[in-house]
matplotlib code that plots the C-alpha trace (Angstrom):
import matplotlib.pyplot as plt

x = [91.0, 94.8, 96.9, 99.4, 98.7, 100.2, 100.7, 101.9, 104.7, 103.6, 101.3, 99.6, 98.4, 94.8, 92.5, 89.4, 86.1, 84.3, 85.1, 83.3, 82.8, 82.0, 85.3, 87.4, 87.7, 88.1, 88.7, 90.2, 93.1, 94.5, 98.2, 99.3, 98.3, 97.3, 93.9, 90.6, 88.5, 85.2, 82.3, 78.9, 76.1, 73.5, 70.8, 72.4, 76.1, 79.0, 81.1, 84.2, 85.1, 88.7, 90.9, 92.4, 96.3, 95.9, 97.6, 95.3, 95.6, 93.0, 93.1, 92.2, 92.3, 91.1, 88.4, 88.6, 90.9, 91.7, 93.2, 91.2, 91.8, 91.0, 90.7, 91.0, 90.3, 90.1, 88.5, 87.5, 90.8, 92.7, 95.1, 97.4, 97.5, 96.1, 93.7, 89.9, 88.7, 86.8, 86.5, 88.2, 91.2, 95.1, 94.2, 96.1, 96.1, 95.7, 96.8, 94.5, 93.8, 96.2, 96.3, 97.7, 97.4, 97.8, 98.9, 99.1, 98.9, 101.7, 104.6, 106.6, 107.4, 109.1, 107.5, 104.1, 102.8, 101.0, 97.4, 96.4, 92.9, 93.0, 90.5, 88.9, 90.2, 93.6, 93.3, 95.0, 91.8, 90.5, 94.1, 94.2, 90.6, 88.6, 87.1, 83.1, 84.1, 85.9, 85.3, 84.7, 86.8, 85.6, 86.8, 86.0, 86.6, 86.9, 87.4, 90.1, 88.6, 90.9, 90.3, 88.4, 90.7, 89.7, 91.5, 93.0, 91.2, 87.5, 86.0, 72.0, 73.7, 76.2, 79.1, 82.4, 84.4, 84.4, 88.0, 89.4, 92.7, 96.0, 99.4, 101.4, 105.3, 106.7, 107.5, 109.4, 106.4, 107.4, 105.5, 105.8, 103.6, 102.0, 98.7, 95.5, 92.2, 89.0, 86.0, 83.8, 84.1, 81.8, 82.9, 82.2, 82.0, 82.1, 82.2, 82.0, 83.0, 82.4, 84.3, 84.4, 85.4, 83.8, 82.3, 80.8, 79.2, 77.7, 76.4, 74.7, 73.4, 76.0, 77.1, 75.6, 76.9, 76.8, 75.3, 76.5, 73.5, 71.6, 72.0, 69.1, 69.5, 69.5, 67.7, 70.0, 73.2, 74.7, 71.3, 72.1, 70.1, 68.7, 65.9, 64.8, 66.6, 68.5, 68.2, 71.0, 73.7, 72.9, 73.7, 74.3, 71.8, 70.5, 71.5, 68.8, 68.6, 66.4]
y = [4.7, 4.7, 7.5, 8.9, 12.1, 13.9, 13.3, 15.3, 15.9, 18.4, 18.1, 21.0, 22.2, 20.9, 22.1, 24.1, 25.5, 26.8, 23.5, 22.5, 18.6, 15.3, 13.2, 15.9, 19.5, 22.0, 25.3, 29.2, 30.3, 33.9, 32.7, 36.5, 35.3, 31.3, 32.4, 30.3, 32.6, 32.3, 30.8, 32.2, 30.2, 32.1, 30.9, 27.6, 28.5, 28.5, 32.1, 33.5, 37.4, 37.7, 41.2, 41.9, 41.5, 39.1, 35.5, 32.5, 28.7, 26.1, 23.6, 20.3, 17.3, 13.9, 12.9, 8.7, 6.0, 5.6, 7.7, 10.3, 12.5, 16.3, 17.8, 21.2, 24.3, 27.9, 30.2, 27.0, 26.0, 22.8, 23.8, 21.6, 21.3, 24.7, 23.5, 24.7, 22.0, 18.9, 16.3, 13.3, 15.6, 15.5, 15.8, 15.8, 12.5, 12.8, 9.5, 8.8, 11.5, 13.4, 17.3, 19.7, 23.4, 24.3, 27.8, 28.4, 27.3, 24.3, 24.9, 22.3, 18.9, 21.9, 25.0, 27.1, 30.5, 32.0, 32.2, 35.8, 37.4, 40.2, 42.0, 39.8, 41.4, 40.3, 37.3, 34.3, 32.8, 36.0, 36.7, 33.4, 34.2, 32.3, 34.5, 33.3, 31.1, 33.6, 33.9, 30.1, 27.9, 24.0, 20.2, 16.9, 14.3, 10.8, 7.7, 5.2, 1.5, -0.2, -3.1, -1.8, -2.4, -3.0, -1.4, -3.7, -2.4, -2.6, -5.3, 44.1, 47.5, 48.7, 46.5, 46.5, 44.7, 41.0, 39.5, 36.6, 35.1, 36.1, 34.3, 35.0, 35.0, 31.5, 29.3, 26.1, 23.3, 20.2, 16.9, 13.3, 11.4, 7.5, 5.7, 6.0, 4.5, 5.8, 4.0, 5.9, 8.2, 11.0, 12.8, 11.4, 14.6, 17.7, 21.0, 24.5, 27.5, 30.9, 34.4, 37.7, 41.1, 41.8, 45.4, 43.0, 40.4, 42.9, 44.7, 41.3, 40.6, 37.7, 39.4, 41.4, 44.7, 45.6, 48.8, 51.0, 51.4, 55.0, 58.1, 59.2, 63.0, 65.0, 68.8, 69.1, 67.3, 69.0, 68.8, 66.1, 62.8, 61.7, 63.8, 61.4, 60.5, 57.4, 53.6, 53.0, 50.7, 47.2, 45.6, 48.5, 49.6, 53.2, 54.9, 55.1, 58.1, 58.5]
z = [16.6, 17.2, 17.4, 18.7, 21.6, 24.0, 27.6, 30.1, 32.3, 34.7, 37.4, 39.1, 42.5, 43.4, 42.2, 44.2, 43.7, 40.6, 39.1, 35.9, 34.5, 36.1, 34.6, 35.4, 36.9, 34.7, 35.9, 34.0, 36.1, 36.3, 35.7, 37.6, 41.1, 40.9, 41.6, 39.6, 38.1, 39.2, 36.8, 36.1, 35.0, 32.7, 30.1, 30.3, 29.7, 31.6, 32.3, 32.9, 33.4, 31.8, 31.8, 28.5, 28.7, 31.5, 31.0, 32.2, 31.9, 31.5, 34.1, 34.8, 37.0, 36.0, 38.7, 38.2, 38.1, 34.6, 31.5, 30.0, 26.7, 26.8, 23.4, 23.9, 22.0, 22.6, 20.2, 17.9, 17.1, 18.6, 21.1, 20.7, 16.6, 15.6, 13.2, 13.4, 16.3, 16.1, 18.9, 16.9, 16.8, 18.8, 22.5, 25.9, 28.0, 32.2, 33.5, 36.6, 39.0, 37.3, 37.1, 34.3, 33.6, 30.2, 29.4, 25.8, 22.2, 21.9, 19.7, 20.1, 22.8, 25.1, 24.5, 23.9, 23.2, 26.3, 26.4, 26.8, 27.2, 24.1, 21.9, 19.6, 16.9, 18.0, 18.9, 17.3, 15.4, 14.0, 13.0, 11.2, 9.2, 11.8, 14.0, 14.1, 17.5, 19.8, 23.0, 24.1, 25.6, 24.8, 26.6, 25.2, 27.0, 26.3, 28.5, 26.9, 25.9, 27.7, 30.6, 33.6, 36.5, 39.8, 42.6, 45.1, 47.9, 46.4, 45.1, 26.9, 27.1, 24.9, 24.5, 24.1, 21.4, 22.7, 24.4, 22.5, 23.7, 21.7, 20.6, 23.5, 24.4, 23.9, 26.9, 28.5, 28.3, 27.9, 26.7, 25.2, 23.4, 24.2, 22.4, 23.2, 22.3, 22.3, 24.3, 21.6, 18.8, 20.4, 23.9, 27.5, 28.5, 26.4, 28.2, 27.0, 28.7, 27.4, 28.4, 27.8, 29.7, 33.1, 31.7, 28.8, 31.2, 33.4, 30.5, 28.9, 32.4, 33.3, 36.3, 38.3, 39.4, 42.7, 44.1, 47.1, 49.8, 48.7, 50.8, 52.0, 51.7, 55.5, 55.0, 58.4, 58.6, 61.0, 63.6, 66.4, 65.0, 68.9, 70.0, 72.7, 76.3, 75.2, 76.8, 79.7, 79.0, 79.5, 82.5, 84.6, 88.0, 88.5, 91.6, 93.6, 96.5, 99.2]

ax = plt.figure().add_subplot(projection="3d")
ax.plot(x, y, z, "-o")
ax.set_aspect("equal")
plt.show()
């Protein structure tokens, strides 16, 4: 298949831990402080704990020396084109080793609108009737059929409403476009990540809370605690008198 898709023009920091994938890295970034958000793996999904109102970005960094495709989607719909997603769909392409962040829903070659964590009720899919897939965040990636080149120097509580991810504040993104084959017509690699609210995830058992050591209760605080003549200091030699 030959079509036209996107490739980028901006290349990211590298990326760290909590990654996700085995062609690429792929990790949720709070877009506030730079920081990855960390993934939880439970019943055989990937999570991450988003705060609703906070920006993020989906980032990624091709791991081998070759072009890859990422078809993206957020909430089941494509990213990039805004139709509900399917693999064989408009995709961005990471030229080897490359690294990208992408931060919102692309409006244009220079601009997109944020990607913001929000209540699933308002967030961009359920607004545009689609709201069945919210709260998943999906990768497919394809390696290009193209001549392998050799390098030159190798031979349950009660929950909340769920968080969905909103139609943010446009911004300065820029992108061109180049051809790219597809080695096949179903994903390398497809990888699914899902997310909700931290109070959600702790209450389906995702996360686990952390408790504060108990108290044990004292019928006499204010009695002294040593009743017994206490060790010496180490290292030190009694007096001894004749």
């Amino acid at each position: 298949m030959n079509r036209l898709y996107i490739t980028l023009l901006l290349v990211c920091a590298c990326m760290r831990v909590h990654a996700v994938g085995r062609l690429a890295d792929v990790l949720i970034i709070d877009r506030s402080n730079g920081s990855e958000l960390p993934v939880h793996f439970y019943k055989g999904e990937y999570w991450v704990a988003g705060s609703p109102g906070a920006r993020y970005g989906i980032s990624l960094r091709n791991h081998i020396g070759e072009r890859i495709l990422a078809v993206m989607a957020v909430d089941g719909v494509n990213v990039i084109s805004g139709e509900s997603a399917g693999w064989n769909q408009v995709g961005y392409v990471f030229a080897p080793y490359d690294s990208y962040e992408t931060d919102g829903w692309r409006k244009s070659d220079a601009q997109i609108a944020a990607f913001h964590f929000a209540a699933a009720s308002g967030s961009y899919a359920a607004l545009t009737g689609r709201q069945a897939n919210v709260g998943i965040i999906g990768v497919a990636l394809f390696r290009e059929n193209a001549p392998r080149l050799i390098p030159a120097d190798q031979a349950t509580a009660s929950l909340r409403e769920k968080l969905g991810t909103s139609h943010g504040p446009r911004e300065e993104s820029n992108v061109t476009y180049t051809d790219f084959e597809r080695l096949q017509e179903s994903p390398n690699v497809l990888i699914r990540i899902r997310y909700d609210s931290l109070p959600n995830l702790i209450a389906m058992g995702v996360i686990r809370q952390s408790r504060s050591p108990e108290t044990i209760p004292n019928p006499f605080p204010v009695a002294p605690l040593a009743r017994y003549v206490p060790d010496p200091p180490q290292g030190k030699k009694a007096d001894m008198h004749g």
